[in-house]
C-alpha positions in Angstrom: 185.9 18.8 -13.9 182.7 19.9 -11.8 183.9 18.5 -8.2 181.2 17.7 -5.5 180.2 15.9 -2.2 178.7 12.5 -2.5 177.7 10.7 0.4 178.5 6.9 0.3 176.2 5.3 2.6 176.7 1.9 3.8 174.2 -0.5 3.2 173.3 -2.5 6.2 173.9 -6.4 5.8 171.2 -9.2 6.0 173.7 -10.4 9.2 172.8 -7.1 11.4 172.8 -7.9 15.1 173.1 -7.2 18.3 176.2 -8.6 20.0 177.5 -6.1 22.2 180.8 -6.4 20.6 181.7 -2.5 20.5 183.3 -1.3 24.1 182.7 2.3 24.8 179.4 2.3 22.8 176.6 3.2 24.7 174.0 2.0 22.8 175.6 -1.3 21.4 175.8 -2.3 25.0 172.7 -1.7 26.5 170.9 -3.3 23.5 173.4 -6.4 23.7 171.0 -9.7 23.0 168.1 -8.0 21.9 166.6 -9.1 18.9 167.6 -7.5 15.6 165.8 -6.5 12.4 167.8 -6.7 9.7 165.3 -5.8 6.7 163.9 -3.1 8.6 167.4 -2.0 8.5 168.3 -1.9 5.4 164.9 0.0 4.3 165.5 2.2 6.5 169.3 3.5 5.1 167.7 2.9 2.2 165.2 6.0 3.0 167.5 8.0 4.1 169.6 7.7 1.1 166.5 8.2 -1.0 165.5 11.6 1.2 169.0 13.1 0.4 168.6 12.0 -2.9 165.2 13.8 -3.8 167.0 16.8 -2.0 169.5 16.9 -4.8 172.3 15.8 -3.3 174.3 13.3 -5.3 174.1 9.9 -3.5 176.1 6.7 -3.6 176.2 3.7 -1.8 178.9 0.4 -0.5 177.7 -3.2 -0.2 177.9 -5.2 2.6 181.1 -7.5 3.1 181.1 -11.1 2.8 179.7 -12.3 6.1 179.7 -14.6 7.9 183.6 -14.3 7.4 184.5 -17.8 7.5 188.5 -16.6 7.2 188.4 -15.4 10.3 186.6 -18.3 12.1 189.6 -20.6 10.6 191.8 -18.0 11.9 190.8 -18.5 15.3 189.8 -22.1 15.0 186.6 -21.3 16.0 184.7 -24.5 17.5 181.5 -25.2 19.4 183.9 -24.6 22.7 185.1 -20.7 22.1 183.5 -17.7 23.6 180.1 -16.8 21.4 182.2 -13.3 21.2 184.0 -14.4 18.4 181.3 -16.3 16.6 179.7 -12.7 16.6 182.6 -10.9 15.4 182.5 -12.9 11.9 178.8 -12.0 11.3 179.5 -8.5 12.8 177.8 -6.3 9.6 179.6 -2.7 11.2 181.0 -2.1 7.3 177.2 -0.3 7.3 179.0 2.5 9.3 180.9 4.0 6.3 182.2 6.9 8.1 184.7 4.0 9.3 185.6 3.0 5.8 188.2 5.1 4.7 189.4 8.9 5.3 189.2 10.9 2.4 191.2 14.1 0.8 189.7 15.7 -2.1 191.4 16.1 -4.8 192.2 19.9 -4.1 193.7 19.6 -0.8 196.6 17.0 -1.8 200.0 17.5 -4.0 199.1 15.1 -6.8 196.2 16.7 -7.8 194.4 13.8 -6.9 191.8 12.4 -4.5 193.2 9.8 -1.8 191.2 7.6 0.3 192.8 5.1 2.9 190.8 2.1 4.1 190.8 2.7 8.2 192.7 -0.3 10.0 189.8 -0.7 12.8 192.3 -2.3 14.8 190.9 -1.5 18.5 188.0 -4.0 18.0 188.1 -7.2 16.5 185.0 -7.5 15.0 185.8 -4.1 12.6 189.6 -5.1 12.1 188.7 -7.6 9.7 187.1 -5.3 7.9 189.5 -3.1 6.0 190.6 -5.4 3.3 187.4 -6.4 1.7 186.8 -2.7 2.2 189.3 -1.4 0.3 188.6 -4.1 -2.8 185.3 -2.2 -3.4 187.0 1.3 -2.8 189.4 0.2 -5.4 186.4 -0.7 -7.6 184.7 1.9 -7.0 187.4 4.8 -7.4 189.2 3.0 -10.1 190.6 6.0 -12.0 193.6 6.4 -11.4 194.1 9.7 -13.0 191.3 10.9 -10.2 191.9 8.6 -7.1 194.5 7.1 -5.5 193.9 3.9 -2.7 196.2 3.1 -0.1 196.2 0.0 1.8 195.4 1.0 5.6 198.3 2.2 8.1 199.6 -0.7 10.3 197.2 -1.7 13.3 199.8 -0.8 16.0 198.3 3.0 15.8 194.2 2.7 15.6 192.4 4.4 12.8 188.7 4.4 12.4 188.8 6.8 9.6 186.6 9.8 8.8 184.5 9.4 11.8 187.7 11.4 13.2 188.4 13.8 10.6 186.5 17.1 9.3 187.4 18.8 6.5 187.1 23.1 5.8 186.6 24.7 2.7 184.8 27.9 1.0 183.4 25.5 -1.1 183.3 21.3 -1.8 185.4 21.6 -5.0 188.3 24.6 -3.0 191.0 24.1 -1.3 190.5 22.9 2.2 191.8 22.4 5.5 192.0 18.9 7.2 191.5 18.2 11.0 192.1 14.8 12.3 191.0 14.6 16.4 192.5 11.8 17.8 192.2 10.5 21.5 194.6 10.0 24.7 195.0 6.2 26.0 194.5 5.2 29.6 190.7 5.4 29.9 188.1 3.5 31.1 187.5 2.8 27.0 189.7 2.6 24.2 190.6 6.0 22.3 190.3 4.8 19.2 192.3 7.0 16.9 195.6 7.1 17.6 197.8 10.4 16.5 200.1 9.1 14.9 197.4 6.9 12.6 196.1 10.5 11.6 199.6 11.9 11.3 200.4 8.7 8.8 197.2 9.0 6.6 198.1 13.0 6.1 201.5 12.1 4.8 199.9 9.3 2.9 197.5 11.9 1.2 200.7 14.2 0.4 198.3 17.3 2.7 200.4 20.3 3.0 201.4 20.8 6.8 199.2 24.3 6.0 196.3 22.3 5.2 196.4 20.2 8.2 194.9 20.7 12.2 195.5 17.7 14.8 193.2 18.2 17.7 192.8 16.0 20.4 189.6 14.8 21.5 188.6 15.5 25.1 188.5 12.1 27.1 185.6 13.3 29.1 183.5 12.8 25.8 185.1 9.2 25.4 184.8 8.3 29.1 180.6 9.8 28.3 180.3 7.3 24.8 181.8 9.8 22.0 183.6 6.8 21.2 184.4 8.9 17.7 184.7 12.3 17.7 181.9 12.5 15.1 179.4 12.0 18.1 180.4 15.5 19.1 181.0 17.1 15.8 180.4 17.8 12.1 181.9 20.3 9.7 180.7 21.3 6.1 182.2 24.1 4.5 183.0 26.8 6.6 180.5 25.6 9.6 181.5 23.6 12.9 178.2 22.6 15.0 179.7 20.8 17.8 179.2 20.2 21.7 181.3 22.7 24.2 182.8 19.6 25.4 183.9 18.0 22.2 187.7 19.0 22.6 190.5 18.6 25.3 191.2 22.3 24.5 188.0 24.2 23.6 189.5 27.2 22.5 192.6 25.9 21.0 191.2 24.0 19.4 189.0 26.7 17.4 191.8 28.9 17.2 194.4 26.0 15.6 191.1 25.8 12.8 191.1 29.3 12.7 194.9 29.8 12.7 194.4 27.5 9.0 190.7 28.6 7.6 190.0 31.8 9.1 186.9 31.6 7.7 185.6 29.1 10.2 182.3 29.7 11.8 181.5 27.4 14.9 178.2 26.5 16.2 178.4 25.3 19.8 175.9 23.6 21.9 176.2 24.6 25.4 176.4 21.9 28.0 174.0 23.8 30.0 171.4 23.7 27.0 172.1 20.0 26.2 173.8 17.4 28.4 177.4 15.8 27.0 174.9 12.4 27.7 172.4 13.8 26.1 173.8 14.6 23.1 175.4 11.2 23.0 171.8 9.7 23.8 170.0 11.3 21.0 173.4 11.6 18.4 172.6 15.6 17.8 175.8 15.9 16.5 176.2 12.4 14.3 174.1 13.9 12.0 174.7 15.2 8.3 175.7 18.7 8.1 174.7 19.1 4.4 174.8 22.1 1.6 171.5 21.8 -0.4 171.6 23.1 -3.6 170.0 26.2 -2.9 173.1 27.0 -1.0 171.6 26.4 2.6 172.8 24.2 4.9 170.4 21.7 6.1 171.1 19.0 9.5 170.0 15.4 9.0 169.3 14.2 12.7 168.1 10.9 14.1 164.5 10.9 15.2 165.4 10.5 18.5 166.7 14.7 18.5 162.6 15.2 17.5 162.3 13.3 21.2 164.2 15.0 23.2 162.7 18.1 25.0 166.5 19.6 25.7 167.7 19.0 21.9 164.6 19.5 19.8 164.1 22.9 22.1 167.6 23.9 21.2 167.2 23.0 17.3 164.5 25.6 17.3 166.2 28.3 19.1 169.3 27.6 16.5 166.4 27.9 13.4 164.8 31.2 14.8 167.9 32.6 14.8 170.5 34.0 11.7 172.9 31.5 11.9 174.1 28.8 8.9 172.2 25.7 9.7 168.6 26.9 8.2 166.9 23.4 8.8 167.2 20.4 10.7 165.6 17.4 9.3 164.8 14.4 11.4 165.0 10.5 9.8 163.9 7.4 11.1 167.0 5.4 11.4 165.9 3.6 14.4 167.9 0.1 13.8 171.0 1.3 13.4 171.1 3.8 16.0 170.5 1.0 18.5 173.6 -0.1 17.4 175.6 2.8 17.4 175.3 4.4 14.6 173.5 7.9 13.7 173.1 9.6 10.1 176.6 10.3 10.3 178.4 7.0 10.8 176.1 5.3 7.7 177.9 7.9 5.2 181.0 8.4 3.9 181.5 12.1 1.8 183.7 12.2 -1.2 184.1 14.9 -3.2 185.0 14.3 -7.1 183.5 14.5 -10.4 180.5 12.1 -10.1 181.3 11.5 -13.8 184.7 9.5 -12.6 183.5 6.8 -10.1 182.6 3.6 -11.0 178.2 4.4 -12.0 177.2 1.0 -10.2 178.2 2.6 -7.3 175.8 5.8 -7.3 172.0 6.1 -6.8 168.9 6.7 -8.6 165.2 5.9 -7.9 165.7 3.0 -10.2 168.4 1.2 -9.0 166.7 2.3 -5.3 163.4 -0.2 -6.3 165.8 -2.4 -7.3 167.7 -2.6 -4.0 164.4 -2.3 -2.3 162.5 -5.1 -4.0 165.8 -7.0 -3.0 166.2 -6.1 0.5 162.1 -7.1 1.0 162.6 -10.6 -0.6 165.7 -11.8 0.9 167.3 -10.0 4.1 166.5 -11.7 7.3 163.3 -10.5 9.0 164.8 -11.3 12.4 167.8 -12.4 14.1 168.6 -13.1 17.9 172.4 -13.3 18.8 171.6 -16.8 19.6 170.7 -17.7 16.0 174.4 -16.2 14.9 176.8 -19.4 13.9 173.7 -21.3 12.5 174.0 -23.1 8.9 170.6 -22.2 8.3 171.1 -18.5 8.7 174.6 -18.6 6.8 173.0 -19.8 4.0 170.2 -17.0 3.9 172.7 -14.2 4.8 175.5 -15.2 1.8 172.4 -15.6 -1.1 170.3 -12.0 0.6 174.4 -10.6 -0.3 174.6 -12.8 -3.7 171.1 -11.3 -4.6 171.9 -7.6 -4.1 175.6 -7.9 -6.2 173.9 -9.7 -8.7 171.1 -6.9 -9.3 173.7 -4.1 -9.0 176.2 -5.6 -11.6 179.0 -6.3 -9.1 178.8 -10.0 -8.9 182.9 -9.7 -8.9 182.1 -9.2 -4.8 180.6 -12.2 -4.5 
């Protein structure tokens, strides 16, 4: 079985806005009640997707949920009276930031042999809580082998897990052995830490990871308190290579020398604070980027435009690419709507690695089904929506047949 890393990238929904609704994210909150443009959007992770692809790096993809999420309005009894707060949640389209979906252990690192994915529980924020169950109905689709994958339901909501955003994975190769490391954050700051411990602690047992194969590493609350409201807005891993921030840990060298102490192999690349600001960073997500292996073997970093923009960080990039070190390109991509939002190159994948020739082929991508989703996306996703328009019939209506329309042309009408 010829195991690999292919990046699920979520799809962004015909109901993308800007609410506001995500404490301790910068950029959701200064763009809250700006206009929001939803097509744009999507042809826009649709790019992306279609960049790595022509790079020769397998690519698939997860749909948007079922929104607006009318369960959750009864739930609340949502009426013309309530806060507009949690109208927004139920048209909240954050499933689009797959590296929230699930965590992920390849099949080599766990003791069945098998790979395990568990749906994260998003419980710090309501508008993402709601999320993991239709979540985990496509993963279940989409991973449907048993004799390959296993899919747990998510750990309970009392401990906070927002999934592979906080969790980086070592290895001398995609298909090796590896080692896990799941950063987690302290309560009692001015925002929520978002992954708890003992959520990270839970999905490792769940995974059946080896206490050898596992790191826990706590994230440093100055980076929280600055926006890094995951610890993938500090850091990426791919193989052997850590590019992160000097401020992405509590404990800066322990936390290397805990990686180390497991893969000894490890090579880190660290930004200096003096060469690019904590807010910096944050501002122009430098680190929630794609750390990549192209099939040439180099390593290639897929960073939002906004690095290119940035005297401190595009200066840096080129000092790191004169240099000998692993990261031989770094290749900017327009991904402009979602990063208003939140949400870098990073958060709109999630990496699996398994035999291509095992999941579910609806849920992969080639320049065929791409036209497909494009011509789809152009004809029926909104062209614009202001948070005011959110709890109109009108826009229901367009958001629930722009979703129909996409299923429909991908084979996975079941969603509906």
């Amino acid at each position: 079985m010829a195991l690999t890393e292919i990046n699920f990238d979520g799809i962004v929904g015909p109901s993308h806005n800007y609410a506001g609704l995500s404490l301790g994210n910068i950029a959701s909150a200064s763009h809250k009640g700006d206009p929001s443009y939803p097509r744009a959007a999507a042809l826009q992770g649709l790019e992306k997707m279609r960049g790595n692809l022509a790079r020769g790096l397998p690519q698939g993809f997860l749909l948007p949920l079922p929104r607006p999420n009318d369960r959750l309005l009864h739930r609340l009894a949502v009426d013309g009276t309530v806060d507009r707060a949690l109208i927004a949640a139920a048209w909240s389209a954050s499933s689009m930031w797959t590296a929230n979906a699930a965590t992920v252990s390849p099949a080599p690192d766990t003791a069945d042999g098998r790979c395990h994915l568990t749906p994260a529980n998003l419980s710090t924020m309501l508008h993402r809580a709601q999320e993991w169950r239709d979540t985990k109905r496509q993963l279940a689709i989409a991973f449907a082998d048993e004799a390959h994958f296993a899919v747990h339901d998510a750990v309970p909501g009392s401990f906070g897990d927002e999934g592979a955003a906080n969790h980086m994975r070592f290895c001398e190769g995609h298909g090796a052995p590896g080692v896990e490391v799941f950063v987690y954050g302290r309560p009692g700051g001015r925002f929520p830490a978002r992954q708890h411990e003992q959520a990270s602690r839970a999905v490792a047992r769940l995974h059946g990871l080896a206490p050898e194969r596992t790191v826990f590493v706590e994230q440093n609350p100055a980076a929280i308190e600055a926006g890094a409201f995951h610890n993938d807005v500090v850091a990426v891993a791919n193989e052997r290579v850590l590019f992160c921030h000097e401020q992405a840990f509590a404990d800066r060298s322990g936390a290397y020398e805990a990686i180390r102490g497991r893969f000894p192999a490890l090579e880190v690349v660290e930004v200096p604070a003096s060469a690019v600001s904590l807010a910096e960073a944050i501002r122009t997500y430098l680190f929630n980027a794609q750390l990549v292996t192209l099939p040439t073997g180099a390593m290639a970093l897929v960073v939002p435009e906004e690095c290119r923009e940035s005297a401190a960080v595009w200066s840096w990039c080129e000092g790191m690419l004169a240099g000998n070190g692993p990261i031989r390109q770094v290749i900017p991509v327009d991904v402009r709507q979602s990063m208003a939002n939140g949400g870098g190159p990073a958060c709109l994948r999630l990496r699996v690695v398994a035999d291509p020739a095992t999941v579910d082929p609806r849920f992969l991508l080639d320049e065929a089904k791409a036209e497909r989703m494009e011509r789809t996306i152009a004809a029926h996703w909104p062209v614009q929506i202001d948070p005011a328009d959110l709890g109109s019939s009108d826009l229901a209506r367009q958001v629930r047949a722009a979703r129909l329309a996409l299923l429909e042309q991908l084979d996975l009408a079941q969603l509906g």
